[in-house]
N, C-alpha and C positions, 0 to 999 in steps of 0.2 A: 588495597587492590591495585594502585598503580604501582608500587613497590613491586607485587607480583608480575605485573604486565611487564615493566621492565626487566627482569630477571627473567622471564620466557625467550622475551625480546632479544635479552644479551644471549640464552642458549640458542637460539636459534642463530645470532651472527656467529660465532663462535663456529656449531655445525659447520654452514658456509662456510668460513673460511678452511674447515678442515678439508670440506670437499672438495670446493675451488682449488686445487694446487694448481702450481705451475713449474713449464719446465723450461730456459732459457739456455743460452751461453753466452760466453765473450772468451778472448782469445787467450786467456786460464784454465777455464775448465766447463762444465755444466754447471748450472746454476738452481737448484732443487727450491725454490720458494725464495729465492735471492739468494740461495747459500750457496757458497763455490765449493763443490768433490770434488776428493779424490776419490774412483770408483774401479772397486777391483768387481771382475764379474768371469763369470764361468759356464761355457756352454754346454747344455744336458737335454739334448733331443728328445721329445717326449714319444716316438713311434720308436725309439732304441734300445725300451726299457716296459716293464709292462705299469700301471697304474698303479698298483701294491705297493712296488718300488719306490715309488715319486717322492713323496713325504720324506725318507730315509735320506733318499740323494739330496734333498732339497737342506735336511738341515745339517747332513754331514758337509753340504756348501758353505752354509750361513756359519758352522763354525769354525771352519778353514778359513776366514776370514774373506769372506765374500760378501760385497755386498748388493747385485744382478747377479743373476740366471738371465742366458743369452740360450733364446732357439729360433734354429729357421721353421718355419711353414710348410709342411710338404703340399702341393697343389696335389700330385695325385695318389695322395691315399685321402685325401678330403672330395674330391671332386674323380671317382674312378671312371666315368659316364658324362658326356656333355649334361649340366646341371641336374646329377643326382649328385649327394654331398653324404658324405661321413663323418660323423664326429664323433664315435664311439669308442670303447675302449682304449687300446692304446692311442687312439685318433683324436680324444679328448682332448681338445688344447684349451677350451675353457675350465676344465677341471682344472688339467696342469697347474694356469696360469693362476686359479685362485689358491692353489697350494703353496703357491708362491708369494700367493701376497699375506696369509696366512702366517706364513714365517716372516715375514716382514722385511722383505727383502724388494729389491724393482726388477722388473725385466725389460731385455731387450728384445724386440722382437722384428725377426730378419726375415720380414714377407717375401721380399725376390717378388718374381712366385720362382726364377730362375734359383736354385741354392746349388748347386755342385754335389759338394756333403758327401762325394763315395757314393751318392742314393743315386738307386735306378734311374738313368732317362734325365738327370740333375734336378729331377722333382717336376719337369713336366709329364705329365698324362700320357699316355701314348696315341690318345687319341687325337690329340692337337695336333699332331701329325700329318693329319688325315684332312684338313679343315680344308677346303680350298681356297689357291691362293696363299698359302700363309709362308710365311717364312721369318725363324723365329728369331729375337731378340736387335729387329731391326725396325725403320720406320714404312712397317706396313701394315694395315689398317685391321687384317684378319687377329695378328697377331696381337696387338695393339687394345681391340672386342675383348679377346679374350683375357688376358693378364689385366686389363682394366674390371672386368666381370668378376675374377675370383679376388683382386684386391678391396676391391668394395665386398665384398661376401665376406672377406674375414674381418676387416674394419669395422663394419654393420654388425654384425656378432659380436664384437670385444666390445662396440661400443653400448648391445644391448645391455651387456653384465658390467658396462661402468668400467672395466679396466685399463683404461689409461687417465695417466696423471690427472689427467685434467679432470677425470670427474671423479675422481679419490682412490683411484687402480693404482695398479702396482707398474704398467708401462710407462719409462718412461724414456724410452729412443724406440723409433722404428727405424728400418731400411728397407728400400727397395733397390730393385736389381740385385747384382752379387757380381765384385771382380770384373769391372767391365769395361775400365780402359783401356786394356791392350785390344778388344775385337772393337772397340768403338775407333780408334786407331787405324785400325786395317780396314772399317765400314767404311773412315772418311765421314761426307755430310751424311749418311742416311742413319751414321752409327749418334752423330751431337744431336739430328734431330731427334731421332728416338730419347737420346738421354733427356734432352729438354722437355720433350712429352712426357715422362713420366715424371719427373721431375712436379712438373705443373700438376701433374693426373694428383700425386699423392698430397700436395699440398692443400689442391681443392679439397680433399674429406676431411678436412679441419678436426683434425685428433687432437689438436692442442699440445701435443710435442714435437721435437725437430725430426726431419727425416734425415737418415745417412746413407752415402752408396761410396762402399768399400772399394779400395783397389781403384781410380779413378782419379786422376787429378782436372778431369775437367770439369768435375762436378758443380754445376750451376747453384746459383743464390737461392736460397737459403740455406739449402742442404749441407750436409759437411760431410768432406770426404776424409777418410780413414786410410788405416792402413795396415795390412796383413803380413804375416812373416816370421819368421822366424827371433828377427832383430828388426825394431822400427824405432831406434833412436836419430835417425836420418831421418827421416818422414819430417815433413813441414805438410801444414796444409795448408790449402791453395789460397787464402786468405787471411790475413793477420787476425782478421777478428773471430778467428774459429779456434776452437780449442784441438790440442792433440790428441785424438784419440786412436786406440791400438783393437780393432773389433778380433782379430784371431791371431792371439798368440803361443803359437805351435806346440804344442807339451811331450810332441811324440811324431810320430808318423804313421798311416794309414800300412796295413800289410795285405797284398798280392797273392793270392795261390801259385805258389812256385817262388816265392821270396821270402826272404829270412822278417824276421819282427824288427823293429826300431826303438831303442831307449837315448831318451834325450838326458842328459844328464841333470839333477836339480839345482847345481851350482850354475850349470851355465843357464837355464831355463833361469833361475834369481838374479843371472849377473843383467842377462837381458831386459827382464822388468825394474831391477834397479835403474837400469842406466837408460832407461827409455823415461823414465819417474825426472832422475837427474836431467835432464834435458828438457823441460816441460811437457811433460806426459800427464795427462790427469785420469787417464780413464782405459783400462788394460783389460782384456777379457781373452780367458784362458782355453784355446779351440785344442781339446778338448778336457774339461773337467770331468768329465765323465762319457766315453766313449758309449759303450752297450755294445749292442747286438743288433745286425743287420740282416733280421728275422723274415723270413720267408723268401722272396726274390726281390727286395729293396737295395741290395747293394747291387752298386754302378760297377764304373771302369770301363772295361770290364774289366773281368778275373778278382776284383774286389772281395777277399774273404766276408768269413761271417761275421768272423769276431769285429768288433770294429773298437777294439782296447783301449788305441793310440799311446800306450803310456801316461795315462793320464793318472789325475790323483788321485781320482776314485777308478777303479778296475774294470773290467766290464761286467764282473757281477754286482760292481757297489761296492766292496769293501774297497776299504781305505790303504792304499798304497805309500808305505814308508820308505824312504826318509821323503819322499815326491809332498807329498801333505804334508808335514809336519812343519819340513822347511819351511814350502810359502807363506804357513800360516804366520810364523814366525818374521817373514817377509814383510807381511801386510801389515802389523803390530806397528812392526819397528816406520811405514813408512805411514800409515796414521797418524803417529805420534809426530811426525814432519806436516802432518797436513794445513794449520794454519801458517807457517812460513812458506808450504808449496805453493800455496792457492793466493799467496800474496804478492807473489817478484819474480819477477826473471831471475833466472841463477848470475852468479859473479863466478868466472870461469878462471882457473890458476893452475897454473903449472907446476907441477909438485917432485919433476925430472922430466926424463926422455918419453917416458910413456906412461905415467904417472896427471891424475889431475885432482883440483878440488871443484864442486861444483856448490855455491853458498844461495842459500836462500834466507835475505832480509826481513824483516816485520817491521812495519813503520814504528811498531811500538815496541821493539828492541829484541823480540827475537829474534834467533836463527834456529837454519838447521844445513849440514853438510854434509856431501856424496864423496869419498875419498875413493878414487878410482886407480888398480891396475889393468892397464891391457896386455901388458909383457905375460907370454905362455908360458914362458918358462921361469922365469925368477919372478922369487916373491921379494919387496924389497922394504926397505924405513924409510916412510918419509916423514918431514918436520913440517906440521902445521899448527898456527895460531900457536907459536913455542912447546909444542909437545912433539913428541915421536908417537907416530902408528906405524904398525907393522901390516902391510898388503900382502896377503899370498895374490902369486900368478892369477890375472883373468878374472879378477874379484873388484866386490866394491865394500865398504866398510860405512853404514848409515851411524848418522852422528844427530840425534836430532836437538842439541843442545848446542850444536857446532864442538863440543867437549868429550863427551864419551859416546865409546863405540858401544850399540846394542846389538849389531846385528853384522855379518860379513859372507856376502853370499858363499864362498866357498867353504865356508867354517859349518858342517855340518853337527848338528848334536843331537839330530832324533835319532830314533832306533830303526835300523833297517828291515824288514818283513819281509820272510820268505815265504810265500803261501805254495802251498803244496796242493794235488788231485788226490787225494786218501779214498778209498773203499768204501761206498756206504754201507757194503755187504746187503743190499740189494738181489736178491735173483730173480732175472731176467728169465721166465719160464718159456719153456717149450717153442722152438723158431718153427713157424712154416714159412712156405715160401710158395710162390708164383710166376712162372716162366711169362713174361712179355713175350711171344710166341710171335717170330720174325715171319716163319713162314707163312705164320695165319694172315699174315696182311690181306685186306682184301680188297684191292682195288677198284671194285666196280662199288662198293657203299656209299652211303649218303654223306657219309666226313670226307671222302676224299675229292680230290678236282686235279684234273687232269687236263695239259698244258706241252705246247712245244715248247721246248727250252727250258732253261732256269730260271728261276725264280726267286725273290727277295725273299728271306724269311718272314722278319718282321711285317713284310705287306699282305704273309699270309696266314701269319699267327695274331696278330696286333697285340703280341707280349702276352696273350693270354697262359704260356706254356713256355718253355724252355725249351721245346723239343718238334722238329718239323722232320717228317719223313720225305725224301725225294727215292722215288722209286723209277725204274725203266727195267728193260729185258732185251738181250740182245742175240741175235742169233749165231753161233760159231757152225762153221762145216767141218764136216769130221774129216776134212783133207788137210786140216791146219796141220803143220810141221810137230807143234809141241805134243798134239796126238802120239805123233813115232819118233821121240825121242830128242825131240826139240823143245828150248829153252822156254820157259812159261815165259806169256804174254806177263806185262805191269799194267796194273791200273793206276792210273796219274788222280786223284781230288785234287783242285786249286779249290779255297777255301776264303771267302773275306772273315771270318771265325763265327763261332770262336774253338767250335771241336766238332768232330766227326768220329762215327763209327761208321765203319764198310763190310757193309755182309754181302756174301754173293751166295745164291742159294739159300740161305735162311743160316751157313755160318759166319761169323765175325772171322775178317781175312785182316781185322788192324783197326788201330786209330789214331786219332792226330789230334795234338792242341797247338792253341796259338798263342800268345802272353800278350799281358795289357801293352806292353809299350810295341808289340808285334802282332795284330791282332790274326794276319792275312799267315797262311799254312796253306804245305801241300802236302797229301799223303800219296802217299808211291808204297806198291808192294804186288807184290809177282802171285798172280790167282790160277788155281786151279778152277778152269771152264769144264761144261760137259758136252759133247757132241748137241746141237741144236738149241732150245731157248733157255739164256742165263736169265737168271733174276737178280738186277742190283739193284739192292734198299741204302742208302744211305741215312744215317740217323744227325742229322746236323743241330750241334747243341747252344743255346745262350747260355754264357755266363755272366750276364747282367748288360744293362744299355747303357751304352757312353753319359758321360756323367761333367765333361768338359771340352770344352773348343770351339770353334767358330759354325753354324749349320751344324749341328749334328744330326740335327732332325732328317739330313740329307745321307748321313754314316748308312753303309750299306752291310748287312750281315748273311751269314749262309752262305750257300756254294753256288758260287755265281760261275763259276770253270775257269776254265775247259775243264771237261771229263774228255778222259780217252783211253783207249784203251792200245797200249806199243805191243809189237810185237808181231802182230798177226801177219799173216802175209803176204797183205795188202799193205803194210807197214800200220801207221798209225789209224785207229778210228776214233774219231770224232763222236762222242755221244753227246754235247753239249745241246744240239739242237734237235736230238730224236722226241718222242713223245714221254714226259714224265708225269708221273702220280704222285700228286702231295695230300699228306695226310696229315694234319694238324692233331701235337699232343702222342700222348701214349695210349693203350689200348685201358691201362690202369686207371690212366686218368680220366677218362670216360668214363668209367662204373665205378670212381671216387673212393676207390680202394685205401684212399688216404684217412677217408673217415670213419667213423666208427660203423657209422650207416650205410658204408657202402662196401665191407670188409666180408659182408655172405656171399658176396654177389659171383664168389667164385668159389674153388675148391683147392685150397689150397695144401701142399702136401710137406709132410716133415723135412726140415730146412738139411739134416744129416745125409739127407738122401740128394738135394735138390744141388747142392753146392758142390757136392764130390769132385765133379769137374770143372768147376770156376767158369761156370754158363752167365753170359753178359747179360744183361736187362732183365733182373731178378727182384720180384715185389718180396719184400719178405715181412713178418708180423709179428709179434709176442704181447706178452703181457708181464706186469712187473706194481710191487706195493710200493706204496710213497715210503722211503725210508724216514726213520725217526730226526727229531732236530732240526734248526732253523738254519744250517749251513747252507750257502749255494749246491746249486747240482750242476752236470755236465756228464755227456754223453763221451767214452771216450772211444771214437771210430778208429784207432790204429789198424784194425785188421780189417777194415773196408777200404774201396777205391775210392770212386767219387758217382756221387749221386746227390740223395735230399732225403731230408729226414722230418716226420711226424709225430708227434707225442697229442693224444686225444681229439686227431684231426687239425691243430694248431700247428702248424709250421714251422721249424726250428728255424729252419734255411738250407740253405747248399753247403754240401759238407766233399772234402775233397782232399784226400793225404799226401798228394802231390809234395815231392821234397821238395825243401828250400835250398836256393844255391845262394852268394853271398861273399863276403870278407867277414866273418867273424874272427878279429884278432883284436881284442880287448879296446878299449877306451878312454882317452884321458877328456875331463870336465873344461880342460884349457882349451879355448880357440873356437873357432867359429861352426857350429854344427849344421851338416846335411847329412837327409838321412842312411849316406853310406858310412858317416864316421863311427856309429856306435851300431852294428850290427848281432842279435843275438839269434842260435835257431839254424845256422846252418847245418845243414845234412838231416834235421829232423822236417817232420809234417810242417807244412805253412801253418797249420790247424789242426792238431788232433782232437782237445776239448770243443764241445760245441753246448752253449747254455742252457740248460732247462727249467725256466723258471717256475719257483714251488707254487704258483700262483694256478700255475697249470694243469696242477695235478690231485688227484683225487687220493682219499687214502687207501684203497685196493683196487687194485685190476684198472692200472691207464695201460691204454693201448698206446704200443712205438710200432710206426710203419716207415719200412725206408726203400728207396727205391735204386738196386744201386746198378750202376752202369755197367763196368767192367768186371767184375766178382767180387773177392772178400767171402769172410768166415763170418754172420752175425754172429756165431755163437761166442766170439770174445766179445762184444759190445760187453762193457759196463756202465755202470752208471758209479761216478763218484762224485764227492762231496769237496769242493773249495776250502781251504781250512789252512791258517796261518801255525806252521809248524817249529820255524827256528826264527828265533829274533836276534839281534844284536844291538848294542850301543857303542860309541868312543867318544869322549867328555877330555878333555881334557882340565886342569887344575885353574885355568884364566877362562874356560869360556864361559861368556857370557848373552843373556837371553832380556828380551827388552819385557819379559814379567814384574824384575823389579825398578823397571824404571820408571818415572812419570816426571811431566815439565808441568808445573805447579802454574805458572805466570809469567809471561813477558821473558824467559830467559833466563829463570831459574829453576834449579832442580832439585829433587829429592832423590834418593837412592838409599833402598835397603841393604843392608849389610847382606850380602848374596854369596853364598857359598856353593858352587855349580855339583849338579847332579849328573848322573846315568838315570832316565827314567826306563822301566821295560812293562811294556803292558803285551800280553795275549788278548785273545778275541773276550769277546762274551763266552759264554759257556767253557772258559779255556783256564788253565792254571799252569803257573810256572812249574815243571816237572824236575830240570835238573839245570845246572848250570854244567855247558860243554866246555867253555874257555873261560876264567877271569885272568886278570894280570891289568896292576896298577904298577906303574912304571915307566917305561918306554918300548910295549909292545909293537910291537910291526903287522904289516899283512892286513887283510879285509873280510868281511861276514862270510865263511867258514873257510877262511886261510890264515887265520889270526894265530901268530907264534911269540913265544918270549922275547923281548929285546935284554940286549945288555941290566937292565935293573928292573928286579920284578920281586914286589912284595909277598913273599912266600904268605901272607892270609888271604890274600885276594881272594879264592875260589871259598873259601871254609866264611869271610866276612858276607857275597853275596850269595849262599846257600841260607845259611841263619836270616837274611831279611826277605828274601826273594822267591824260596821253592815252597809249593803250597801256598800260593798269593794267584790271583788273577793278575795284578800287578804291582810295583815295589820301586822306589826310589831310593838312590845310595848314595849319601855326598861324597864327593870324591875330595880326601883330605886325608893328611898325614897323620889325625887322629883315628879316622877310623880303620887305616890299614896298616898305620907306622911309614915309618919315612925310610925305605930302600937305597936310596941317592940323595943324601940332601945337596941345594944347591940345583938341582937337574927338573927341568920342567916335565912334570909326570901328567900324563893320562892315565883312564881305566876304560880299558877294551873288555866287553863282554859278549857272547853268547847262551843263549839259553832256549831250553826247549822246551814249547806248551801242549800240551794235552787236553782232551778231552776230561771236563769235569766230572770226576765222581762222587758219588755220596761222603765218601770218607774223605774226599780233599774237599767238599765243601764245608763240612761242620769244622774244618781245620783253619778254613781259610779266611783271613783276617784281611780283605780287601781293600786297597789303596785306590780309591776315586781319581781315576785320571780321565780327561777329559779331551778325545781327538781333536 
């Protein structure tokens, strides 16, 4: 019996201690139960992506060698209403979080309630706005209520369901604030006190993990400040005794309606986490690992697209993005395999030439491991270290975790590159009607409208609940005016604070205007035909999302603030700025919820062939359409519409908008330091033609699509296609090497298998190698589909990867002079391929003899 009681006894300390964790630092790294990380993590927004998805993203992270998932908190899609709260669907962040812990992985979790993120309003409410007195992110007391109220409400919640460290969760860093030394800077004292208040605020709820505030170097005690960027191997933090850590390291850039897309490149994106690693870095989190979609009216800026991609490793539909994934995976391996001589010493810093370093990390117990570093962009060079030669290509680093051999060299790429393509889901999109927004019909005297001398703030009259504010007036012209008999039309001048306008006079569209994020303030000017006695001017003043950064924006003013006037006349100019206007909040559609299914009778809508003939502006239009077959992503592709917003089963895709991209698109090299104008891709096409439609969304017959589009377009090209990875490529050369077969046994010795380097190529799921477009083992030239013959090329190459590779989902080739014969001996050969996957059929799968590779 006491036998037994002791053994209850020992499981129950045991429990305890599993639940009891803790989360510490010192000026290494974090400290997970005394144990010092290194900790790679990757941010995946859970209102970005819908619920179904999570799981998928979560462990295509964990096997990309992650070890957090990093999300901000949106305040207001949880709090839409002074304390009503949301946590549902995509708004779940306790689900999320335990999806997360589930995969066994930690989170960061980046309360703010301030987050930036491209999100509407930077993730305040808009009704905070409105609070009296308030004035945001500064030391005043309204402001102060509130971001104290909803950080205790998400704290309180995580810490009902246990998730942080501390009571055996998966949290284990929080932050508040976001980015806040440069406006605490220009506050001066009201900007340190506020930081010190929250500061203390977040400490008091005793979560038992350390708090962080990003972008800050005055960040007060305890807290640890961070650092964001692009490159943060410079970054010290403001205390020796804190560790360095990297909370957003940039994998991409955000893309604009009316600007080109951004690709960062993955050598330089590895050169950077390498050399932030080499420098004492313990802790890297990658903004963004997985972008999504900035569904309904949640993207900022303004002008902030829907897509919100960033080039990240996973896409915005989820799929895995090559060589961007493969590489870092390969990245994290090689810099694991370093982590008990990382987490042990300061680096030993040596100069290995002009631009050339080693950076060594000691073990008291006799390992090492070493960073062998070029910065030179253009030459790649040899240097001699610990009496051997390594070879540095330009702007690379070469990880050594034995101090001995190289496993890993950021700019040495050897995954396969992935071209995904938009294919057909051969979908049909039945029958369009359509619905005229009827300008004329406005009716001034109704219960929606309110009527005002002067102009008027949008936002103060919409409170974000709509995109869309009417300012109406009516003017009287004399039929003595000159332009009557032969004289030059009158201009109407809009001054605009943004973000766009349409101008009808009379109930026709005489024009419109937009503004752009970095420009939000427009004027439209165009010359109107008036009629003898009362005009009617409607102007349609549009958001395209709320500022999302900078100092007060709660203060940023939107809509057509003027002068209105009208030149010409002759009296010369009139001034309408201060006559009497009628605002009407929203569209006439959006009133009778034309967006949803329950609200699509509510009218009479008539065949779309008829309705569009003449490109009539403010046009509801509707169809219907069957879920297509297969688990590929979907996307709506809007090329032959303007800009408006789009609906699929009352659900909200977002703002959709073909505006072309302007830009430098003239190619790229991975050497030198990246901003996002160096690697531009997408000029002259749509900022966004694809827009997501998640399958989660959709029903298998008859989902309703409603879209509501502004300026005209044809729905009758809308399709709907399928995401699907179509041409792959690899290039391997004969020495490279992959830290798969390496491993450090003890103290400084190693093992290494006899490794003979491959080409791997794998298609999707449901996909099989079709044909091989290019092989050549030798010394081909060129890139994924511009690859051409070099000087020595082994005439089997195409016929050796058809025999292992076509009819395979995927296929590994070693690259060696046995299996292709030796073309040049003496000459260092690679094998460049291309190949192309399809859609699985019956007959390719009973053939197909599947090679398990593992993203």
């Amino acid at each position: 019996m006491k036998s037994l009681v002791l053994f209850w006894a020992l499981i129950v300390f045991i429990n305890t201690k599993l639940i009891q964790c803790s989360v510490t630092y010192d000026s290494k790294a974090l400290l997970i139960n005394g144990q010092r990380r290194i900790l790679m993590s990757g941010s995946i927004h859970y209102p970005r992506s819908t619920p179904d998805m999570w799981e998928d993203l979560i462990m295509k992270a964990k096997n990309g060698g992650l070890d957090v998932i990093d999300t901000y908190v949106f305040w207001n899609v949880h709090e839409p209403s002074p304390g009503n709260y949301n946590f549902e669907g995509r708004y779940d962040l306790v689900r999320f979080l335990k999806i997360v812990q589930k995969a066994g992985l930690y989170v960061h979790l980046r309360v703010g309630p301030y987050v930036c993120a491209e999100w509407n309003f930077g993730g305040f409410p808009v009704w905070l706005k409105y609070v009296p007195g308030i004035s945001f992110r500064t030391d005043n007391e309204p402001f102060k209520m509130a971001m104290q109220g909803f950080t205790e409400k998400i704290v309180n919640l995580l810490k009902s369901h246990n998730l942080f460290e501390s009571q055996g969760g998966p949290i284990i860093l929080a932050q508040v604030e976001n980015e806040y030394g440069r406006l605490r800077m220009r506050l001066g004292q009201e900007g340190n006190n506020y930081m010190n208040w929250a500061a203390n605020m977040v400490q008091s709820l005793q979560t038992g993990v350390p708090w962080t505030m990003c972008k800050d170097d005055g960040t007060p005690d305890p807290l640890i400040n961070t650092c964001n960027g692009f490159y943060c191997d410079n970054f010290k933090p403001n205390k020796q005794f804190k560790p360095k850590l990297w909370t957003e390291a940039w994998t991409g850039w955000f893309t604009e309606f009316g600007g080109p897309s951004h690709q960062r490149p993955v050598q330089d994106l590895a050169f950077s986490v390498a050399r932030f690693i080499q420098t004492g870095g313990s802790f890297v989190n990658y903004y963004m690992y997985h972008g999504g979609t900035n569904f309904g009216r949640t993207a900022g800026g303004p002008f902030i697209t829907t897509t919100y991609d960033y080039d990240a490793p996973l896409d915005e539909y989820g799929l895995i993005r090559q060589p961007k994934y493969g590489h870092l995976k390969e990245l994290h391996r090689a810099i694991k395999l370093c982590e008990p001589a990382l987490v042990s010493a300061d680096p030993i810093v040596t100069q290995l030439g002009d631009h050339q370093q080693a950076h060594v990390f000691y073990q008291e117990k006799g390992g090492c491991a070493a960073f062998l570093s070029n910065y030179d962009t253009e030459s790649g060079v040899r240097v001699l270290f610990n009496n051997r030669h390594y070879s540095l290509p330009p702007w690379s680093i070469s990880i050594l975790p034995d101090c001995r051999n190289v496993v890993f060299n950021t700019a040495k790429v050897g995954e396969q590159t992935s071209h995904m393509e938009m294919l057909p889901s051969n979908t049909e999109i039945f029958s369009w009607e359509s619905y005229n927004e009827d300008v004329s019909a406005l009716d001034d005297g109704s219960s929606s409208t309110v009527t005002a001398v002067g102009l008027l703030e949008q936002i103060n009259m919409t409170r974000d609940s709509t995109d869309y504010l009417w300012y109406k007036t009516s003017v009287d012209i004399n039929p003595s005016e000159s332009f009557f008999h032969g004289g030059q039309l009158p201009t109407l001048i809009v001054q605009s604070t943004g973000h766009a306008v349409h101008a009808f006079v009379n109930g026709q569209l005489i024009g419109s205007a937009f503004g752009e994020r970095k420009s939000r303030r427009f004027i439209l000017s165009k010359r109107v035909h008036l009629q003898p006695g009362t005009n009617k001017i409607a102007l349609l003043s549009i958001a395209v999302g709320l500022p999302n950064v900078g100092g007060h924006f709660e203060d940023w003013e939107t809509g057509i603030l003027g002068p209105v006037v009208l030149h010409g006349l002759n009296q010369g100019k009139l001034d309408l700025s201060w006559e009497k206007w009628t605002y009407q909040v929203g569209l006439k559609g959006e009133s009778m919820n034309l967006a949803s299914p329950n609200g699509i009778s509510t009218v009479e809508w008539m065949d779309s062939k008829i309705a569009v003939q003449d490109q009539q502006p403010l046009m509801w239009h509707k169809a219907y359409f069957d879920a297509p077959e297969g688990k590929e992503p979907l996307a709506l592709d809007m090329q032959s519409m303007g800009k408006g917003q789009v609906w699929i089963n009352g659900e909200s895709i977002g703002r959709y908008w073909t505006t072309y991209a302007g830009g430098k698109c003239d190619g790229c090299s991975y050497a030198g330091r990246f901003q996002p104008p160096k690697c531009e891709v997408g000029c002259g096409k749509p900022s966004q033609r694809w827009y997501h439609v998640p399958r989660s969304w959709l029903k298998p017959t008859r989902n309703l699509i409603v879209l509501f589009e502004e300026t005209g377009g044809d729905p009758s090209k809308i399709s709907l296609v399928k995401r699907s990875m179509n041409t792959i490529c690899a290039q391997v050369s004969e020495t490279h090497r992959t830290v798969k077969s390496f491993q450090i046994e003890s103290y400084g010795t190693t093992t290494q298998e006899f490794y003979i380097p491959k080409v791997h190529l794998h298609c999707a799921p449901n996909q099989y190698i079709s044909s091989i477009a290019f092989a050549s083992f030798g010394t081909p030239v060129g890139t994924c589909g511009k690859y051409m013959k070099g000087s020595c090329h082994a005439t089997t190459s195409s016929a050796v990867l058809e025999k292992k590779c076509v009819g395979k989902q995927s296929c590994a080739v070693t690259v060696t002079n046995s299996n292709f014969g030796d073309p040049c001996p003496n000459v260092l050969k690679r094998l460049s391929v291309q190949a192309i996957c399809a859609s699985t059929t019956s007959t390719a799968s009973t053939t197909t003899n599947q090679t398990n590779i593992h993203y």
